[in-house]
C-alpha positions as CSV (number, residue, x, y, z in Angstrom):
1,X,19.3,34.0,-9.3
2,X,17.8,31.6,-6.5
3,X,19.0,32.0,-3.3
4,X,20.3,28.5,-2.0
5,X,17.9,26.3,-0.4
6,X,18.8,23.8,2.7
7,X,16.6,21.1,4.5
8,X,17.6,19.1,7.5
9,X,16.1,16.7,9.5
10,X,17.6,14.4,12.7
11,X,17.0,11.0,12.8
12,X,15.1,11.6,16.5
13,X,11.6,12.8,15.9
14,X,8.7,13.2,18.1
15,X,6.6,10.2,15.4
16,X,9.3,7.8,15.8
17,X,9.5,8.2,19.9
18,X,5.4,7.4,19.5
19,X,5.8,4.6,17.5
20,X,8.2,3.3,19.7
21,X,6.4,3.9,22.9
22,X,3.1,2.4,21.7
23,X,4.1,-0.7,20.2
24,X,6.3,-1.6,23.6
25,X,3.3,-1.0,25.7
26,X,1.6,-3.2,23.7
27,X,4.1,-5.6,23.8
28,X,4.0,-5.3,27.8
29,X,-0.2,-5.6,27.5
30,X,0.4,-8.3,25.3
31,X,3.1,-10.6,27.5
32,X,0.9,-9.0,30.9
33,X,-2.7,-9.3,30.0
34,X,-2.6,-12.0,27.3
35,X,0.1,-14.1,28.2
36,X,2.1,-14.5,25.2
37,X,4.5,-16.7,25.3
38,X,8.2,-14.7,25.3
39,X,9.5,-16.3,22.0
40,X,6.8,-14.6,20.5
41,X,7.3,-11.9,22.1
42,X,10.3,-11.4,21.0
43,X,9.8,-12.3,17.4
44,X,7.2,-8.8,18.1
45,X,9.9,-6.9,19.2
46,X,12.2,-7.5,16.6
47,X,10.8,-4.2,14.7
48,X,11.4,-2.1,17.6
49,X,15.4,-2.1,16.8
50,X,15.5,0.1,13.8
51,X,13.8,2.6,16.0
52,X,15.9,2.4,18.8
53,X,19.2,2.5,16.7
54,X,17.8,5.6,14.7
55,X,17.2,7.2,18.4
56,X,20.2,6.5,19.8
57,X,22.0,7.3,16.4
58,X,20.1,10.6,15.7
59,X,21.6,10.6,12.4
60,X,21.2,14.0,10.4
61,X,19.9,14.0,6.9
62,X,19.4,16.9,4.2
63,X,19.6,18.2,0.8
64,X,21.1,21.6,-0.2
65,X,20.7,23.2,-3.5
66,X,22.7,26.2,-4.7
67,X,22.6,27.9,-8.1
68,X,24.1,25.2,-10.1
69,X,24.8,22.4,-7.4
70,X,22.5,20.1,-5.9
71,X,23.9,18.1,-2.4
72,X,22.8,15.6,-0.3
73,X,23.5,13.6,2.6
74,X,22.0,11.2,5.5
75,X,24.2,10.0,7.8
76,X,28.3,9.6,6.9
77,X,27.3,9.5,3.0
78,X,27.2,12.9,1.1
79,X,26.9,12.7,-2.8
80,X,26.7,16.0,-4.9
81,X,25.7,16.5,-8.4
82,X,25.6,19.6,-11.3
83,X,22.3,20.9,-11.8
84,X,23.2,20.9,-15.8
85,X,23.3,16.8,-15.4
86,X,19.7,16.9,-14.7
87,X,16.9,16.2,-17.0
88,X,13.9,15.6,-14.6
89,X,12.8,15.0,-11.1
90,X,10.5,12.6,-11.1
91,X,8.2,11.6,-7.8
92,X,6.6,8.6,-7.8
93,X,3.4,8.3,-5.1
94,X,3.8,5.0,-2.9
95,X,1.7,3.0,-1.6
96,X,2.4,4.5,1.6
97,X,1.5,7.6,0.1
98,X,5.1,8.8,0.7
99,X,6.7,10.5,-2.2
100,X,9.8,8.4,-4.5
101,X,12.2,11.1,-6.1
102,X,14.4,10.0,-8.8
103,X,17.3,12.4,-10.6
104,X,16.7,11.6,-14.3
105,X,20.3,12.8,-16.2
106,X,20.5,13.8,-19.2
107,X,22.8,10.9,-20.2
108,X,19.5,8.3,-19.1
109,X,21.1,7.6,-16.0
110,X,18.7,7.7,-13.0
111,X,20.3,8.8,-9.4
112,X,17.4,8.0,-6.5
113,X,17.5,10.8,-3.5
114,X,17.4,9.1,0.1
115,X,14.2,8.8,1.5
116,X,15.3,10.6,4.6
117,X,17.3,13.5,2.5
118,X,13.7,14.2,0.9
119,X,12.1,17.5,2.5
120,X,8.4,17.9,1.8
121,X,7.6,17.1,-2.1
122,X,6.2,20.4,-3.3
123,X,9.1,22.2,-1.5
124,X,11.6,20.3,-3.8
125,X,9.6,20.5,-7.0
126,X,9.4,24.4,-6.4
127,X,12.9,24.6,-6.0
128,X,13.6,22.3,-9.0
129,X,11.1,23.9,-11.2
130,X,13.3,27.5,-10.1
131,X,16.2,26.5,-11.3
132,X,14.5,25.3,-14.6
133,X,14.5,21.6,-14.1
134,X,10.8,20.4,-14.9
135,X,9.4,17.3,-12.7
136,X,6.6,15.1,-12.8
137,X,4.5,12.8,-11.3
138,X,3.7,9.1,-11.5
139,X,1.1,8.3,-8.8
140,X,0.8,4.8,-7.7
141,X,2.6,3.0,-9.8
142,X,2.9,-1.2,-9.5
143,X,6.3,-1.7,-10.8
């Protein structure tokens, strides 16, 4: 018998305050040093508002699975799901090199996790493989 498993994450992380920071100062350099024009400026800083909202948000996200019940949640949406339903995890590499993890059922029905549910790959396959759900690995697909 597996004890349960739980991963959790916030929504406000030390990367995401980086990215932030950095690409506003460049911003700044940018309309300060070279003189862009504030139109495009703005069309530059559209990118920086899925940040900010996900700071100011700090929406928690996470996965829990217990001996026959798999969980998982990012923000308001939770969804839950037998472990006898499932035929296969399978993780597909991105381009990004970020990991893709799709529920395969056993009735052919496929059930993606959330990107930000997702604690580190090998840490869910483990915990999969445990509780005798095999996984496996497409790396870099195209389509």
């Amino acid at each position: 018998m597996q004890p349960p498993f739980h991963f959790e994450r916030q929504g406000r992380s030390v990367h995401l305050v980086v990215a932030v920071s950095l690409w506003s100062a460049a911003l700044m350099l940018g309309g300060a040093l070279l003189q862009i024009t504030p139109g495009i400026l703005i069309l530059l800083a559209l990118p920086l508002l899925p940040g900010l909202w996900e700071l100011w948000r700090n929406p928690s996200s996470g996965i829990t699975l217990t001996e026959d019940q798999i969980f998982w949640f990012t923000g308001a949406r939770s969804t839950g799901l037998p472990l006898p339903e499932i035929a296969l995890l399978r993780l597909d590499r991105r381009w990004d090199f970020s990991f893709r993890a799709t529920l395969i059922l056993r009735n052919g029905a496929t059930i993606r996790l959330p990107q930000p549910a997702l604690p580190p790959v090998h840490l869910l396959e483990d915990q999969l493989n445990a509780r005798d759900i095999p996984s496996e690995r497409h790396h870099f697909t195209v389509i």
